[in-house]
C-alpha positions in Angstrom: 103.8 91.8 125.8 104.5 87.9 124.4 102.1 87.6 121.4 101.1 83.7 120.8 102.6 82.3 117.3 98.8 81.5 116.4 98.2 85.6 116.6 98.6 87.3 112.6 96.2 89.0 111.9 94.6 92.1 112.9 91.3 90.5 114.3 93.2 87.9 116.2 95.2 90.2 117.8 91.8 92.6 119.2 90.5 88.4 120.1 93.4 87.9 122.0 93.6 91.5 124.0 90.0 91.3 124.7 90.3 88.2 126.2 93.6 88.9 127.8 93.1 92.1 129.3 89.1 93.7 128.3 88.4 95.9 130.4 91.6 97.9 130.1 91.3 100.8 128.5 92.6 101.3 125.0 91.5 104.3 123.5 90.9 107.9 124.9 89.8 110.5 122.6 88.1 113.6 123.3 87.1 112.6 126.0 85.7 109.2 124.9 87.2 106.4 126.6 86.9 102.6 125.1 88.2 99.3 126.5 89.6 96.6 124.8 86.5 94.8 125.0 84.4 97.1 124.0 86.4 97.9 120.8 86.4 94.3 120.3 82.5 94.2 120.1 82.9 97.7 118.2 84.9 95.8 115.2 82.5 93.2 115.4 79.7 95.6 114.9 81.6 97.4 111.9 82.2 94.3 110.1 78.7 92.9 110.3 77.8 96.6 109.1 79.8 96.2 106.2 78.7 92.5 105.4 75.0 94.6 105.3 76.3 97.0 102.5 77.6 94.2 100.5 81.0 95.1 100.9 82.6 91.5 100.3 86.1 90.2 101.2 88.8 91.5 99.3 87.3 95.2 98.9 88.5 98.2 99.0 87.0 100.7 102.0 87.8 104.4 102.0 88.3 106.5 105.4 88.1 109.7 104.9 89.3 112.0 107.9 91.5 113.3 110.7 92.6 111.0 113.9 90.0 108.6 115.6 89.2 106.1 117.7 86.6 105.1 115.2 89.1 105.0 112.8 90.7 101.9 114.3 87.6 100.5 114.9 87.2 100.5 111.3 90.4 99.1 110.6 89.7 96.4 112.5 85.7 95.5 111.4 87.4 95.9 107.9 90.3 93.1 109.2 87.5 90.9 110.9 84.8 91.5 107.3 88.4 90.0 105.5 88.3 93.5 103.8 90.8 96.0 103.0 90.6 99.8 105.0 92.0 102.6 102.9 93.4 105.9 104.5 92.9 108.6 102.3 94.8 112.0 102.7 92.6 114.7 104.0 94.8 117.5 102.2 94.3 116.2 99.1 92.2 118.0 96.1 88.9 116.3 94.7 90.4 115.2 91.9 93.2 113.9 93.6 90.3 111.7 96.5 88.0 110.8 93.1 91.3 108.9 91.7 91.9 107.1 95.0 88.2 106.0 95.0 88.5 104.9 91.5 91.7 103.0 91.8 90.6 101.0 94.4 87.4 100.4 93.4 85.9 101.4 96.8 82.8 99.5 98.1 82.3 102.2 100.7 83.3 105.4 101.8 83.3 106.5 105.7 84.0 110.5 106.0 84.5 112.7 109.1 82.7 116.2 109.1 85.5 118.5 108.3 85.5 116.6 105.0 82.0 116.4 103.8 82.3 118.5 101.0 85.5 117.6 100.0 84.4 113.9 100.0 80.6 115.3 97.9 83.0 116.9 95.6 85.1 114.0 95.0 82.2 111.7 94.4 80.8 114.3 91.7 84.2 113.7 89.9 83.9 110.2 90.7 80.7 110.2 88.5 78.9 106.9 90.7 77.5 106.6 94.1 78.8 104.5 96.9 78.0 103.8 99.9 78.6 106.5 102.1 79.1 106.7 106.4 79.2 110.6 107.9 81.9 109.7 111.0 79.7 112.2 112.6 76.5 114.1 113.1 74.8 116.2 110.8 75.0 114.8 107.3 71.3 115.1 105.7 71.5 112.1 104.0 74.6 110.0 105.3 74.0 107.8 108.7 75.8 108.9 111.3 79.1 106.6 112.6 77.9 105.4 116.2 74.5 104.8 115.3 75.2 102.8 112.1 77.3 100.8 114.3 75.6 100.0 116.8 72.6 98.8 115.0 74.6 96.0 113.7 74.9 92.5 115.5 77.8 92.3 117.8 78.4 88.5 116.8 81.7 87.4 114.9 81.4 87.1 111.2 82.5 83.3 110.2 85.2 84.5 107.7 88.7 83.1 107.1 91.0 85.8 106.6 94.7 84.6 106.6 98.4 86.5 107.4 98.7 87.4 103.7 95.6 88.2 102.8 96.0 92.6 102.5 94.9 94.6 105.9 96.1 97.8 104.7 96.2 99.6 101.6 97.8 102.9 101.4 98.3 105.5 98.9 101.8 106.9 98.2 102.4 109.9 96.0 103.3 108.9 92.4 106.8 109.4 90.5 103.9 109.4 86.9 101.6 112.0 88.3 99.2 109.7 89.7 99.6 108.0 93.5 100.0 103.9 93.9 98.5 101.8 96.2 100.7 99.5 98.4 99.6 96.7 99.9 100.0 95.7 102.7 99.1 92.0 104.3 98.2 91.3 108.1 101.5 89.6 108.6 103.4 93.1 108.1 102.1 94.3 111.5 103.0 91.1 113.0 106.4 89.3 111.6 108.8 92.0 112.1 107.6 93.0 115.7 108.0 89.1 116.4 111.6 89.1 115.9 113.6 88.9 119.1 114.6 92.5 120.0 118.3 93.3 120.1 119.6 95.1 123.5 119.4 98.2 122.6 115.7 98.2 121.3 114.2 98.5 124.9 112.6 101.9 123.3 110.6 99.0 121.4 109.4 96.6 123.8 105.7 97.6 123.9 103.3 97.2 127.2 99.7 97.2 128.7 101.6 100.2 130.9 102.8 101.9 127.9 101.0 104.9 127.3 101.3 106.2 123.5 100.1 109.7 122.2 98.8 109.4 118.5 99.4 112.2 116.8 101.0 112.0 113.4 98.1 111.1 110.2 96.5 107.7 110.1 96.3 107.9 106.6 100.2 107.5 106.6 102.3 104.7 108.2 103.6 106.6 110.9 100.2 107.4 112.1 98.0 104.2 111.4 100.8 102.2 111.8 102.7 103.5 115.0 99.0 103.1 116.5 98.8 99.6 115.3 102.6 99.1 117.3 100.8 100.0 120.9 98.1 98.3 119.7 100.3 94.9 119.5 101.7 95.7 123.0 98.0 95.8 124.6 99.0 99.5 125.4 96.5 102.6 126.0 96.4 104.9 122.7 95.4 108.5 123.5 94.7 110.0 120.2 94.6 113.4 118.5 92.5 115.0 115.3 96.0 116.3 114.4 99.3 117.0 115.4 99.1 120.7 117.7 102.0 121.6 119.4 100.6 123.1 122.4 97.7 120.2 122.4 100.9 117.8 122.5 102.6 119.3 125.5 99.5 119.2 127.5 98.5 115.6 126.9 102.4 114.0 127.5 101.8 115.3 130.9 98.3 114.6 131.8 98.0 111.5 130.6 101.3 110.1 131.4 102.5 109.3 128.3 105.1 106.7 127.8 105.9 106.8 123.9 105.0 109.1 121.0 106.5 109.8 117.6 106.6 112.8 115.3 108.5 114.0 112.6 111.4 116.2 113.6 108.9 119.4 112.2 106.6 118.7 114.8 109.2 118.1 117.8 110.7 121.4 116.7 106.9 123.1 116.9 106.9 121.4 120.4 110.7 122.7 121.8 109.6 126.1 120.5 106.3 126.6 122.2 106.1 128.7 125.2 104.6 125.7 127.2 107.3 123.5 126.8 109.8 124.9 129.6 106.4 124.5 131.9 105.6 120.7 130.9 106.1 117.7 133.1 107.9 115.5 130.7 108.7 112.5 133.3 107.0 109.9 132.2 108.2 110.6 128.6 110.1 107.2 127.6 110.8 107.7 124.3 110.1 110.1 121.0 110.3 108.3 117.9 111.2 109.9 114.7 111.4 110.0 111.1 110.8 110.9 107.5 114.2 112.8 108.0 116.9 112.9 110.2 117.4 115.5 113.2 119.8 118.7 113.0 122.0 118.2 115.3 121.0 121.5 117.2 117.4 121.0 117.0 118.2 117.4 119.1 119.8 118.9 121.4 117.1 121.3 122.2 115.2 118.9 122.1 117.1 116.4 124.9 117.0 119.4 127.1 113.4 119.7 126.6 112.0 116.0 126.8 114.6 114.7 128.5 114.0 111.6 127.2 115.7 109.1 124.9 115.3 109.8 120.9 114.9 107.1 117.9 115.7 107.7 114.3 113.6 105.2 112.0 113.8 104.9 108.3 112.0 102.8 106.1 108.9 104.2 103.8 104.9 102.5 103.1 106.3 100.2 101.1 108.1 98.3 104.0 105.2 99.1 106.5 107.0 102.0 107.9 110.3 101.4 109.9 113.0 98.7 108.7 116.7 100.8 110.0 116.3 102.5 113.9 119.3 104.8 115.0 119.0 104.0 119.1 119.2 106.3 121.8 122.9 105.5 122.5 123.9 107.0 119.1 122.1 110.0 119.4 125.2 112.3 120.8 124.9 116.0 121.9 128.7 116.4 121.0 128.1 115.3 117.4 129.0 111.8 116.2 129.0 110.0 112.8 126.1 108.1 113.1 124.4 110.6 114.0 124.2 111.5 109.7 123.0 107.5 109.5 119.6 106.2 109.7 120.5 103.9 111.8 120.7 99.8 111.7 118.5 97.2 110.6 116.0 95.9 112.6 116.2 92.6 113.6 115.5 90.1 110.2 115.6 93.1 108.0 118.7 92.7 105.8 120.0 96.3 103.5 122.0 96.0 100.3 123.2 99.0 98.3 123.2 98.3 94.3 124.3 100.1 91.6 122.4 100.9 87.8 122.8 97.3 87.1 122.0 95.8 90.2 124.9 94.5 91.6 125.9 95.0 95.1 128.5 98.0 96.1 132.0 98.0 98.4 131.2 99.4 102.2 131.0 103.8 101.6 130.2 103.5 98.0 127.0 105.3 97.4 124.4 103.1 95.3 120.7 102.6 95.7 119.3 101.4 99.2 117.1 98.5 99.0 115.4 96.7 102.3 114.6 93.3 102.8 112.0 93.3 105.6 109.3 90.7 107.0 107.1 93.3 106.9 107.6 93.9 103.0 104.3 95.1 101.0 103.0 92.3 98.6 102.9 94.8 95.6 101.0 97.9 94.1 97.7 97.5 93.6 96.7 96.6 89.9 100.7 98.0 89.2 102.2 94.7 88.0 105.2 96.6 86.2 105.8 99.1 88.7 106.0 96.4 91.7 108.8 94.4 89.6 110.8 97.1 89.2 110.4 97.8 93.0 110.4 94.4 94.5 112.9 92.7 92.9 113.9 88.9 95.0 112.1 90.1 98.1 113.9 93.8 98.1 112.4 97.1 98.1 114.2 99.7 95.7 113.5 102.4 97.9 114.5 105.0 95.6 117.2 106.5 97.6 120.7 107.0 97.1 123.2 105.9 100.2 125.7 104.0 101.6 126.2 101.3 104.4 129.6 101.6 106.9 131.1 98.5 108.2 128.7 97.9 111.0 126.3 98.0 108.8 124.6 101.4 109.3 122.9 103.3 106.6 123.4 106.5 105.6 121.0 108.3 102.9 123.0 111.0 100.7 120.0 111.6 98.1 117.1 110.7 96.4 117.3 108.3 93.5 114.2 109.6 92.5 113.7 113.2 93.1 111.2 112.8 96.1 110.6 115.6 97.8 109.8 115.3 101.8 108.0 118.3 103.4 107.3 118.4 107.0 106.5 114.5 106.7 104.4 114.5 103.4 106.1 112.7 100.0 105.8 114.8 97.2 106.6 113.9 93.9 107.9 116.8 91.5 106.2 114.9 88.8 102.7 116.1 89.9 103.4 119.0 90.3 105.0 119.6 87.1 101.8 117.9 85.6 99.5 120.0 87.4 101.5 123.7 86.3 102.2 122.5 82.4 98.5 123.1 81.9 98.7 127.2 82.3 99.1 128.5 78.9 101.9 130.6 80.4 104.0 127.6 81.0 106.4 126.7 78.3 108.7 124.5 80.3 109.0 123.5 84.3 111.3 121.3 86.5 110.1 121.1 90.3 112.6 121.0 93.1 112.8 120.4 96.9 115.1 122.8 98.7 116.2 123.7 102.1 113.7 124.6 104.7 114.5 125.5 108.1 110.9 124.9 109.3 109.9 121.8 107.3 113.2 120.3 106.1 112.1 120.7 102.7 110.2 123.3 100.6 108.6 122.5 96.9 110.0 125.1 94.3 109.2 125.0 90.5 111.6 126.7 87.9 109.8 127.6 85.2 110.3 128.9 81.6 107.6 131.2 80.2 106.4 130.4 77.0 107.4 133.4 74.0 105.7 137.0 74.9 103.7 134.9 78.1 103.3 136.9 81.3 102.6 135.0 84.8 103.5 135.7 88.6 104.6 133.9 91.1 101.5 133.9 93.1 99.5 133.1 89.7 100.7 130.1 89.2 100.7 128.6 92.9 96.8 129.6 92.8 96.3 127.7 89.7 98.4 124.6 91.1 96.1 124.9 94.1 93.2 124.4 92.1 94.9 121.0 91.1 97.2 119.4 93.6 96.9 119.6 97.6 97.6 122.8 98.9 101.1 120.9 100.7 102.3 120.4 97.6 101.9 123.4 95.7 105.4 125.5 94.9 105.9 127.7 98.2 108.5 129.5 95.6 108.7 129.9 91.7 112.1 130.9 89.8 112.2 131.7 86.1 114.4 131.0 84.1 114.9 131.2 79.8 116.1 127.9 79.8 116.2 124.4 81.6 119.7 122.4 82.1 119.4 119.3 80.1 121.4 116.4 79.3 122.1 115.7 75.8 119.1 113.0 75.8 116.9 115.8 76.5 116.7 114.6 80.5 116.3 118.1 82.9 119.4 118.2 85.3 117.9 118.8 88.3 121.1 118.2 90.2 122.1 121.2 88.3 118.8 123.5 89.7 119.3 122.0 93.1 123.2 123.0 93.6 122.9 126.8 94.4 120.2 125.8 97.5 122.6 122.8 98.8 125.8 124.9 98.5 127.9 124.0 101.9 125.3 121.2 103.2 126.9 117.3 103.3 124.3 115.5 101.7 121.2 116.4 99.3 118.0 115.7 102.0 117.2 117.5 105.0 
């Protein structure tokens, strides 16, 4: 669908649909249908309803829970209120919520049922009250979602909110121990997908006929921000709670769904259930993918299954989610080259590969990807130093190790900073070593990510027992547990007397990671 210049931010774009096209529908969850003009007076309502618990522009508003249509219609009163929605990962321990809240400053805190204690506990370890919205029934004290909505006024707000004022502030994990929030302006959901397409990027041309199945997390950018994609188009979203495999099947063929993504854990959940050889997959389009690339077998079983045309994207929060897209028409059964890439840039993204000192590298030398992207984020939140040294003249250090070929594809051969990525989820080894150097067992610890056939990646720690200590295996993942989110935790512990270090004293984790990567091409999976 042709979106007018005038159209950049996220309440312009609800304006236009609603006028364009209201009594569509856009949203069916659980049952509960909404058209585009009735989420347009739904954002309305939530941003008048924010306005009324003095939640002013520019502030910080926490969402706590699983999949929703009231989750956009948050996002959206937020964008229309000129305020700033924040996704915050369900998984995550109290601690780990209360620092979210705290870094951000949160004016208000809307929580779905699964997650009222986690969100009570969080607030304890907070230490203040905010504001607080139950998504649903049954809270004793907190109002309940639809009814606090709909007691609001369904007139506009008179607020100026401009393109680079921030929509969207999202949490990834932290390379310190403690996560960073990028920020990320209206004009990121709406520059990039403005570009003219190139022809092959049909798999990207969005319409009110598409039908998209949101599945994947909103408070990560393939979730919230693949919904905010068929959202542009004027496209019906069905959504999920959460990604189920057998949940998935069943909707792609009842509701005639067009587009979907997952990460290549979840299409592998979905080729393996018993219901996939039974599914209707003909009106499946196209499967987006990312966080990792596809094994080549698992894509194959996968084309046989869907029967359907597969994308690779790369890119990470900091660029609002895809910058690189591997098409359909290099994804080959037989095996192919680019089929190790990430693909190509999108149209007005730009890739550079730099070495230690920032200069650019020969075509097939490996160096540090960066991305120039129109859909850049404008910084960390209150993290001056760390945004320089990750946006340096309008480039994202993304922190990975690769290599571009001489069309220009990009091809990711390691992490620059020991990320770890687990069926989807970042994890940093840094909190995790933070969170196990507290057991007085613990003398020394280095954390890894190794090969995982289910999830890509598994989290190991090596650890080195402190003189005439004693711990398991299972004793120290329960204590992590206690700490971190449970997706993070070590799934395996080593010990060892001694780490490999460098004469500076640095761990050689290239060293610990060797034995698990023997025979694979490349050090992420």
């Amino acid at each position: 669908m042709a979106m007018p210049a005038s159209v950049r931010t996220l309440g312009a774009l609800l304006s236009h649909h609603a006028r364009q096209q209201g009594e569509r529908e856009v949203f069916l969850f659980e049952g509960r249908r909404t058209s585009y003009a009735e989420f347009d007076r739904h954002a309305n309502q939530v941003a008048q309803g924010l306005a009324r618990l003095d939640v002013a522009q520019g502030a910080r508003v926490g969402y706590l829970g699983r999949n929703s249509d009231h989750f956009y219609e948050l996002v959206f009163g937020c964008a229309r209120r000129g305020a700033v929605s924040v996704g915050i990962n369900w998984r995550l321990a109290p601690p780990e919520v209360a620092y979210i809240l705290e870094d951000c400053d949160a004016a208000a805190l809307f929580v779905s049922e699964a997650f009222y204690g986690l969100a009570q506990e969080a607030l304890r370890v907070l230490g203040r009250d905010l504001p607080v919205v139950a998504m649903d029934e049954g809270h004793e004290r907190w109002p309940p979602f639809a009814a606090w909505r709909d007691g609001q006024s369904e007139a506009g707000l008179d607020v100026m909110v401009s393109p680079d004022d921030v929509a969207i502030q999202m949490y990834t994990s932290g390379t310190t121990g403690h996560p960073k929030g990028v920020q990320l302006p209206h004009r990121c959901f709406f520059d990039l997908q403005s570009q003219p397409p190139n022809e092959d990027m049909l798999w990207n041309r969005w319409t009110p006929d598409d039908v998209s199945l949101v599945a994947m997390p909103s408070f990560h950018i393939g979730g919230v921000g693949y919904g905010i994609w068929g959202l542009y188009g004027g496209s019906r979203l069905v959504i999920t709670p959460e990604f189920e495999p057998g949940e998935t099947l069943e909707i792609i063929a009842r509701e005639g769904i067009t587009k979907t993504f997952m990460v290549p854990a979840a299409i592998r959940m979905c080729v393996q259930h018993p219901q996939a050889a039974a599914t209707d997959f003909s009106t499946l389009e196209h499967v987006m993918y990312g966080a990792s690339p596809i094994p080549l077998d698992l894509l194959r079983e996968a084309l046989a299954t869907f029967k359907c045309g597969f994308v690779q994207l790369y890119g990470m929060t900091e660029t609002t989610g895809a910058a690189t897209y591997l098409p359909p028409q290099d994804h080959d059964v037989a095996g192919n080259e680019r089929m190790r890439s990430a693909g190509k840039p999108y149209p007005g993204v730009r890739l550079k590969v730099v070495d230690d000192n920032g200069r650019e590298v020969p075509v097939r030398e490996v160096g540090e990807i960066c991305i120039y992207s129109p859909a850049n984020m404008t910084g960390y939140w209150n993290l001056a130093e760390a945004t320089e040294q990750t946006l340096i003249d309008g480039f994202v250090h993304t922190g990975d190790a690769g290599y571009l070929d001489e069309d220009g594809y990009v091809y990711v051969h390691d992490r620059v900073k020991d990320m770890i990525v687990s069926g989807g989820e970042n994890v940093y080894p840094a909190e995790v070593e933070s969170a196990l150097f507290g057991h007085p067992a613990v003398a020394d610890i280095a954390v890894i990510g190794v090969p995982d056939a289910r999830w890509g990646e598994a989290v190991k720690a090596v650890v080195v027992l402190a003189p005439g200590a004693q711990a398991g295996e299972t004793e120290l993942i329960g204590y992590a547990r206690e700490r971190i989110a449970g997706y993070k935790c070590p799934k395996s512990i080593d010990f060892i007397d001694e780490l490999p270090r460098n004469p500076s004293g640095k761990v050689l984790k290239r060293e610990l990671r060797k034995p698990y990567w023997e025979g694979m091409d490349r050090q992420v999976n």
